[in-house]
N, C-alpha and C positions, 0 to 999 in steps of 0.2 A: 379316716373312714369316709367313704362316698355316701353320700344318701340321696337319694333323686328326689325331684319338687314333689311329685305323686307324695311321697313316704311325709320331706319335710310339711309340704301344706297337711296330712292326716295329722299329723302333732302336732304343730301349731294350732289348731280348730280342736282338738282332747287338752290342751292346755288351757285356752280360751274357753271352755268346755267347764273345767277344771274350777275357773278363777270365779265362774260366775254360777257356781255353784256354792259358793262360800260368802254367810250371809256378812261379814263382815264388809266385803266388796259391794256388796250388794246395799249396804249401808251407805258405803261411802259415795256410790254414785247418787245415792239421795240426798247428798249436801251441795247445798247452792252453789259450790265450784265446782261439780261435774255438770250442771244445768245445761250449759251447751256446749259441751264435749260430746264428742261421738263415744260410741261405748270400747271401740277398741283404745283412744285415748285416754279413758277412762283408765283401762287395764294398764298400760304402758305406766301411767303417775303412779298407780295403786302400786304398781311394781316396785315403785322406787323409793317407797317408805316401808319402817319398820315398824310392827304394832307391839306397843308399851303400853302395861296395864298397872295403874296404881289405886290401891283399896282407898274408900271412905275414909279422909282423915290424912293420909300421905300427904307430906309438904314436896312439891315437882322441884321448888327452886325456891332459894330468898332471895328476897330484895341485897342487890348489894354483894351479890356473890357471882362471884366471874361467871362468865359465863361459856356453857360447855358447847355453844355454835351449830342450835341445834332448833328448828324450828315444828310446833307442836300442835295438829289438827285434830279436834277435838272429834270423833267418832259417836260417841256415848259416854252418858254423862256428865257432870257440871262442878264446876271449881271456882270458887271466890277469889279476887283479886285483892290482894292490900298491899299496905306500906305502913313505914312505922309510925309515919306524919299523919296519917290519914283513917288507919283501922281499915276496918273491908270498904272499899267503892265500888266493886264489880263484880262481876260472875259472868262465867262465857260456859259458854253448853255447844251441843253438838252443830258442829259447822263452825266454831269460831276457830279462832289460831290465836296461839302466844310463842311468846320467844322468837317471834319474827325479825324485831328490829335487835336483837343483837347476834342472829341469826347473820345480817346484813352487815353490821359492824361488829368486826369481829372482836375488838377492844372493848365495846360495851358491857356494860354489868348488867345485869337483871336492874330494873326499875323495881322490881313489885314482885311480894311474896307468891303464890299460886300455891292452894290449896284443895286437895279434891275433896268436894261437899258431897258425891256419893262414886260409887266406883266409875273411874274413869277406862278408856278404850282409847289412846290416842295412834295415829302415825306422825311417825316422826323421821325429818331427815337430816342429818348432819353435815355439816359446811362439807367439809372434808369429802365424802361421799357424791355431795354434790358441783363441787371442783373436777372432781372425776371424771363426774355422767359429761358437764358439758365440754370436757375434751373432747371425751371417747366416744361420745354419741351427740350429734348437735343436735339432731332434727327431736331427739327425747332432752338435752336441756335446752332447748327451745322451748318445750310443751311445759319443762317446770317453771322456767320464767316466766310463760306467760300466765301461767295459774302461779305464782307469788304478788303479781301485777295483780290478775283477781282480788285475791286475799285483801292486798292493801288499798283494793278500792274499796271494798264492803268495809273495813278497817278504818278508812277515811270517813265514809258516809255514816255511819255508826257512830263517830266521835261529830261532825257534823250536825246529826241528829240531837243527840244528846245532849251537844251543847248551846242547839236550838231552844231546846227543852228547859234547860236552862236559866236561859236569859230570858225565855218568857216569865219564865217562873217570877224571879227575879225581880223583872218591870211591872209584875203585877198581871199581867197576858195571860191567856186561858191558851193554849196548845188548839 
């Protein structure tokens, strides 16, 4: 079937139209990896995740259990992180990710339990799906790589921080 630019560009702009009428998009651009994305990139990423809702109380993943290759952007929401050595050490809320680094390695296990402490809203994308994208479409796994590379700088500086925090603690240093 022919559709000329006239027709395709009126659907492409009722689709666009569409996405950011929908406040979960609209969420997601409010998290510090869309900060300087244009908003049609925005859309494009937002496209290529699937949104998973788990109630107050659902265990995401254990520690120690294979891992399904699947990386997981917290929308709404907040979940504690543990282990079996350690009990809870963490909690990540809207804008954080997990399951990044065995997302990366596919052979990895989960490190750490992930429990949601109240209803959670995640997207989430699958290795497997994401092999795909960046065959079939570079210029869009381009834009996922380079928002994963986001992720694990705010990921590095967050652990960075913390463990600034730390070692002041620690030496006796006031932060």
């Amino acid at each position: 079937m022919y559709m000329n630019q006239s027709a395709q560009a009126d659907l492409t702009d009722a689709y666009a139209a569409t996405r950011m009428a929908n406040p979960l998009f609209n969420q997601f651009c409010g998290l510090p990896l869309c900060e300087s994305m244009q908003l049609e990139e925005c859309m494009h990423l937002f496209n290529c995740f699937d949104v998973v809702q788990h109630d107050a109380g659902d265990v995401v993943y254990e520690a120690g259990s294979d891992s399904d290759k699947t990386m997981r952007l917290i929308v709404n929401g907040r979940a504690e992180v543990s282990s079996p050595s350690f009990g809870v050490y963490g909690h990540v809320d809207a804008g954080d990710v997990f399951g990044l680094f065995s997302f990366l390695d596919e052979a990895r296990v989960h490190s750490a339990t992930v429990k949601a402490e109240s209803d959670l809203t995640l997207l989430c994308v699958n290795r497997d799906y994401f092999n795909l994208i960046t065959v079939e479409d570079a210029a869009l796994g381009n834009l996922l790589l380079r928002s994963m590379f986001r992720l694990l700088m705010r990921m590095s500086l967050k652990m960075e921080n913390e463990y600034a925090a730390m070692h002041h603690y620690v030496t006796g240093r006031r932060c």
